[in-house]
C-alpha positions in Angstrom: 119.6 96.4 101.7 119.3 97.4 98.0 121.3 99.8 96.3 119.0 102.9 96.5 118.3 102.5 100.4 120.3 103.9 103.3 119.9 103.2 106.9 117.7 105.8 107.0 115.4 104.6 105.1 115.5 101.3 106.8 114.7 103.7 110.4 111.9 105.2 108.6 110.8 101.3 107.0 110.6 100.4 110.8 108.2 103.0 112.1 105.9 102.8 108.9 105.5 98.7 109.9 105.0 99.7 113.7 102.6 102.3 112.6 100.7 100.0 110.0 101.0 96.6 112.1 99.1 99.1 114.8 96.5 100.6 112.8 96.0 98.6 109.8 96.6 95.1 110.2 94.1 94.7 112.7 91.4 96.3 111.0 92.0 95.3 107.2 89.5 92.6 107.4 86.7 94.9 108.5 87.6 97.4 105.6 88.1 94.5 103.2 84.2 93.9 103.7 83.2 97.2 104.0 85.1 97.9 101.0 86.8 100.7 102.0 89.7 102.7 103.6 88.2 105.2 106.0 89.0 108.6 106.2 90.3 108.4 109.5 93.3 106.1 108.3 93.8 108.3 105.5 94.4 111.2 108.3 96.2 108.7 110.9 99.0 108.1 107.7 99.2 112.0 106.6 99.6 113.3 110.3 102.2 110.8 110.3 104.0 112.0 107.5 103.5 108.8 105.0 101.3 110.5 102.7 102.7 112.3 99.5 106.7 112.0 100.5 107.9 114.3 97.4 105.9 117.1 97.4 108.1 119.5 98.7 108.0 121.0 102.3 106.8 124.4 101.5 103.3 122.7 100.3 104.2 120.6 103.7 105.4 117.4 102.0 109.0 115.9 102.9 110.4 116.8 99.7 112.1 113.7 99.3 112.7 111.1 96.0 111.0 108.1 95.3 112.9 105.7 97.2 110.7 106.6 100.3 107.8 106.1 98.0 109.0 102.8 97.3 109.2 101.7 100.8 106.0 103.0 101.9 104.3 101.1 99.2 106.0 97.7 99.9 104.7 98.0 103.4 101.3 98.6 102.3 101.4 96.0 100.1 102.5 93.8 103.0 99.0 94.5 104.6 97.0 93.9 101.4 96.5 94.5 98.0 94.0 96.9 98.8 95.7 99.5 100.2 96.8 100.3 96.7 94.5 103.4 96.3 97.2 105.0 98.8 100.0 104.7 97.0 98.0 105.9 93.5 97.1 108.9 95.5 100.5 110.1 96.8 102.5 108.7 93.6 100.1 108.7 90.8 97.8 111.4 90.8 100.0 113.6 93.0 103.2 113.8 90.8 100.7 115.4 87.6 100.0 117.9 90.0 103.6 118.4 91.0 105.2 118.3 87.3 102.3 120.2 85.1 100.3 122.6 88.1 99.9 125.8 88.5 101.1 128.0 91.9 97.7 128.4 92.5 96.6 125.0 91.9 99.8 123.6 93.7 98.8 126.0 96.7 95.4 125.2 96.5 95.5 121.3 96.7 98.5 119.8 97.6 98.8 120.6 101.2 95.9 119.1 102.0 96.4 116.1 100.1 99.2 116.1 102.1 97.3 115.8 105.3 94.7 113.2 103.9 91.9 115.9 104.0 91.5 115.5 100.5 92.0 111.7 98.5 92.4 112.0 94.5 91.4 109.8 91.9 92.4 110.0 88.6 89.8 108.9 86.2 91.2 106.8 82.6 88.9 104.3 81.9 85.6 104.0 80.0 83.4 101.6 80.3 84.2 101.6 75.9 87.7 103.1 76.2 90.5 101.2 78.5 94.4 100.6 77.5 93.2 102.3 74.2 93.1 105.4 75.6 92.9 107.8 72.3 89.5 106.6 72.2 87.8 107.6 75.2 84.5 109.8 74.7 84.2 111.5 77.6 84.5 115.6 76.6 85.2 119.3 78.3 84.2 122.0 76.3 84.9 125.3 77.3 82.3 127.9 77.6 83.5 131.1 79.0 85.7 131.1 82.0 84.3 126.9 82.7 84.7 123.7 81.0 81.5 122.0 80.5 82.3 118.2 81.3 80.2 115.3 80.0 81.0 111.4 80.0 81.2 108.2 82.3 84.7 106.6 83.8 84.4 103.4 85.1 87.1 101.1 87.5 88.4 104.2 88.9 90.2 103.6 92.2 89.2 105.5 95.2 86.4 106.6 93.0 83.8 106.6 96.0 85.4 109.1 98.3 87.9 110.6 96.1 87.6 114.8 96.8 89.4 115.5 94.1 90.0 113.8 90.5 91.8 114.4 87.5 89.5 113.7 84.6 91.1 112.8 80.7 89.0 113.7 78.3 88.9 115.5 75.0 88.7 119.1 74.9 89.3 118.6 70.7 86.9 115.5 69.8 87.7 116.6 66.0 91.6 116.2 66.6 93.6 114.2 63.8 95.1 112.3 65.2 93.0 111.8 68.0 95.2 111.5 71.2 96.2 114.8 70.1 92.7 116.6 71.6 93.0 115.3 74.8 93.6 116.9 77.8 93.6 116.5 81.9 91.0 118.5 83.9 90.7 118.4 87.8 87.0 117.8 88.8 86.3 118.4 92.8 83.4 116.1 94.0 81.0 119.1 94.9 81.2 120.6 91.4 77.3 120.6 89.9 76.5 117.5 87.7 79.0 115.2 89.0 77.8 111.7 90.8 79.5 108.5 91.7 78.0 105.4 90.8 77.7 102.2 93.6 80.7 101.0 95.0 81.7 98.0 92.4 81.7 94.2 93.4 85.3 93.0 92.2 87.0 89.6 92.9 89.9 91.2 95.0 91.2 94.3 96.3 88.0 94.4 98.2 89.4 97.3 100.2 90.2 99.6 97.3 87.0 101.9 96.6 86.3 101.2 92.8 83.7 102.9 91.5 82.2 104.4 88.2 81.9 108.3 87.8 79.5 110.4 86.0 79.8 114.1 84.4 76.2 115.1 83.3 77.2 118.8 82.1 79.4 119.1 85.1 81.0 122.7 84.9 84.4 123.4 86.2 86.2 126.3 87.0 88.8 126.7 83.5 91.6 126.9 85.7 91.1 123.8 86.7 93.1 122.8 83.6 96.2 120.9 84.0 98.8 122.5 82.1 97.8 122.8 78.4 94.8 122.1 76.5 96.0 119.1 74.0 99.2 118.2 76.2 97.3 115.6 78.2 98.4 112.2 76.2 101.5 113.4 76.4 101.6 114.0 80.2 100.1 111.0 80.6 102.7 108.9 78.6 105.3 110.5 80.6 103.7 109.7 83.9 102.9 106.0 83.3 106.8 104.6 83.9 106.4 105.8 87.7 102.8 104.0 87.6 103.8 100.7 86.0 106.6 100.6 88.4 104.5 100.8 90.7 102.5 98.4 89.6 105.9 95.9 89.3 106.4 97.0 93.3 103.2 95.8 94.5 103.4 92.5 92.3 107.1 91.6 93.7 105.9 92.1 97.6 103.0 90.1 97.2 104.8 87.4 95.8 107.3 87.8 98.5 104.8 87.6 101.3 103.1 84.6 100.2 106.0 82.9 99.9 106.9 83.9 103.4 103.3 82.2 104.2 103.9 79.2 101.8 107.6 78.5 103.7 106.0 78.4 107.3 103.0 76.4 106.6 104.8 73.3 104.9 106.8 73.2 108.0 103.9 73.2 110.2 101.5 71.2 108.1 102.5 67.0 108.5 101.2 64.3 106.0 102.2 60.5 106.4 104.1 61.5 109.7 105.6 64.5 108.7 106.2 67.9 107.5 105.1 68.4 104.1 108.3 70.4 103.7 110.6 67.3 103.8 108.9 66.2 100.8 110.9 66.3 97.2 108.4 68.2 95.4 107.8 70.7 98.2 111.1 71.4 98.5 111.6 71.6 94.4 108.6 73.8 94.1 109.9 76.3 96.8 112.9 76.6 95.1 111.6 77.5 92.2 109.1 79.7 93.7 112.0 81.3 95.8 114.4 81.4 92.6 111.6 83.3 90.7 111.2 86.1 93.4 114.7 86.4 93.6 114.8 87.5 89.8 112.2 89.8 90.3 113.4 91.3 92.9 117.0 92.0 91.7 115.4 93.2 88.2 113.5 95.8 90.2 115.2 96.9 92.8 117.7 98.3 89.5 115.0 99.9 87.7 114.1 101.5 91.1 117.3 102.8 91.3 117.4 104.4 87.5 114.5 105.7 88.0 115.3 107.6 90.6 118.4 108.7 88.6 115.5 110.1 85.9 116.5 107.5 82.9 113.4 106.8 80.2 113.6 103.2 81.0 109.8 103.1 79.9 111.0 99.9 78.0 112.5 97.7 80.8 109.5 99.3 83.3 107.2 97.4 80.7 109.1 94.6 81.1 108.5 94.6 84.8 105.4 95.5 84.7 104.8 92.5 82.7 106.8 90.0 83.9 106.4 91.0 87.7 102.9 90.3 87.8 102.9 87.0 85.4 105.6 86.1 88.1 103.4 86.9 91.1 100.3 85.2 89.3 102.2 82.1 89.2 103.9 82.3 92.6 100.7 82.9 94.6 98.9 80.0 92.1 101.8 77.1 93.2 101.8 78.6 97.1 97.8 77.9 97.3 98.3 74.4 95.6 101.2 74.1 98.3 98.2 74.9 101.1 95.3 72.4 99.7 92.4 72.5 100.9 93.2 75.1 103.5 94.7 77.6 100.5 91.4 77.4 99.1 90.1 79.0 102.5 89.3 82.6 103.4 90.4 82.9 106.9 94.1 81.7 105.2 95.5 84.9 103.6 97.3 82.7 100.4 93.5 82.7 99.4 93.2 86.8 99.5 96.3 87.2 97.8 95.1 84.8 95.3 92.2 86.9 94.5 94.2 90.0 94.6 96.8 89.6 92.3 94.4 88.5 89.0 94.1 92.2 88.4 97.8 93.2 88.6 98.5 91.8 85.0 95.4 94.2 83.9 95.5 97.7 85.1 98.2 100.3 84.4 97.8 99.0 81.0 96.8 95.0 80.3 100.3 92.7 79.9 99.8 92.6 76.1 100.0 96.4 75.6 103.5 95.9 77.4 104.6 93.0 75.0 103.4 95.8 72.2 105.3 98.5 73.9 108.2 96.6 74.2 108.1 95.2 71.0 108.0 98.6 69.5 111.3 99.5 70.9 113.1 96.1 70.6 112.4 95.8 67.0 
């Protein structure tokens, strides 16, 4: 029990772990190799409810705070690291849509985004352009009553079957300073001159569709415009402390869940006659491992909790984001050594989670922009 969770939530943390331990667990291994969540799942968690918890219930969403969102992406993140292009759908792209949309584009999109009829992306990254994103090339300029798009985004999550993505790029190239001529443009996936490129070979997260886009004079309706032309560093900027937390969720519950592995398997494993648990430095190394989680966790669970209560705590959320996924890097690292051989295997899960977590510490903005951003405000 933390201090932003009721019993309700812990009801409603139940039925999400029935419903996944039914329908995802036993197929993850088949997506993680076809590299990709289907569709069908996608529907399976919106009929259920588990898709977009705070958009509010006249658009057909629960209306309900973050804390939900919070629990529904620990227990995807207790299946794999791969379901992570859920939870940047329905917490990610969704809130831009929420805070800066029109009516029209509200009651165009979000109840079936809702449903899981239509996925979202949102597209950053360049393959020149990644945390510094003032400098990315990609341009819509407006003819008429369109925007004419033009540019490449590359690592873009859910990318391959995304319906509908939300496209940064500069509708001002000439703007001084630069950031100022941005701006966020929905693209939907049947619009002319769009294309997706192959579905890209990563070392984890084999199960989240990455993929690189392409806008070859693409032309989109100009209402498709998010809020104001120039705004969209700025909406951005205010949108990345819910997305680094995020990141700091997924981080803490994979640490959390090797360890669980880590704790069962040096009871069950015997050298020299016995468990390798009864062993000094097993039991030293778990309790450091243990200790370390239990920092996180208390470190997050308070953030979670403030940001819920709206405080800027972009600072501390840097911290998290940081620190969280150094911590789960290093967690995961000592749990495989704690496996040997068997660690380095890929029917054992430790190795998956091993692969997965390399990125954490990259996206959302690398660790050393955090150190930067943090540094900024400290000093």
């Amino acid at each position: 029990m933390h201090a932003y969770l009721t019993e309700e939530h812990e009801i409603f943390r139940r039925a999400l772990r029935r419903f996944l331990e039914n329908e995802a667990a036993p197929r993850f291994e088949q997506w993680e190799r076809e590299k990709l969540i289907p569709r069908e799942f996608w529907l399976k968690m919106g009929s259920q409810g588990y898709l977009c918890p705070s958009v509010p219930e006249q658009y057909g969403g629960a209306g309900v705070d973050f804390s939900y969102s919070a629990v529904i992406n620990e227990e995807l993140e207790r299946i794999g690291s791969g379901m992570t292009g859920i939870g940047l759908h329905s917490d990610i792209v969704i809130p831009y849509l929420l805070s800066y949309g029109s009516q029209e584009q509200k009651q165009k999109w979000l109840p079936r985004c809702v449903t899981g009829e239509v996925i979202t992306a949102i597209a950053m990254t360049e393959p020149g352009a990644g945390s510094d994103l003032a400098g990315i090339r990609t341009t819509a300029v407006r003819d008429g009553d369109s925007y004419i798009i033009n540019g490449q985004k590359t690592f873009i999550t859910n990318g391959y079957q995304a319906d509908l993505i939300l496209v940064v790029c500069k509708t001002d190239p000439n703007a001084n300073p630069p950031h100022q001529g941005m701006s966020l443009v929905f693209v939907e996936a049947d619009s002319l001159g769009f294309s997706r490129g192959r579905k890209l070979e990563k070392v984890g997260q084999h199960s989240s569709d990455t993929a690189e886009l392409f806008f070859d004079n693409c032309r989109v309706d100009a209402s498709n415009l998010l809020g104001e032309q120039g705004a969209g560093f700025r909406y951005l900027t205010e949108k990345l402390q819910q997305e680094r937390l995020m990141v700091a969720i997924s981080a803490q519950v994979t640490a959390e869940r090797s360890l669980e592995l880590t704790k069962e398997y040096v009871k069950t494993r015997k050298a020299f006659g016995q468990p390798i648990s009864r062993f000094q430095n097993t039991r030293f190394k778990i309790a450091e491992l243990a200790t370390m989680a239990e920092i996180g966790r208390t470190f997050l669970d308070q953030l979670i909790a403030r940001h819920i209560a709206g405080e800027d705590i972009v600072t501390q959320v840097s911290m998290a984001k940081w620190w969280s996924t150094d911590m789960a890097k290093t967690v995961i690292g000592e749990c495989l050594q704690l496996h040997g051989g068997y660690g380095y295997m890929e029917e054992y899960e430790i190795a998956r989670r091993y692969r997965d977590v390399a990125v954490m510490s990259i996206y959302a903005g690398t660790n050393e922009i955090m150190k930067t951003i943090i540094a900024k405000s400290v000093l």
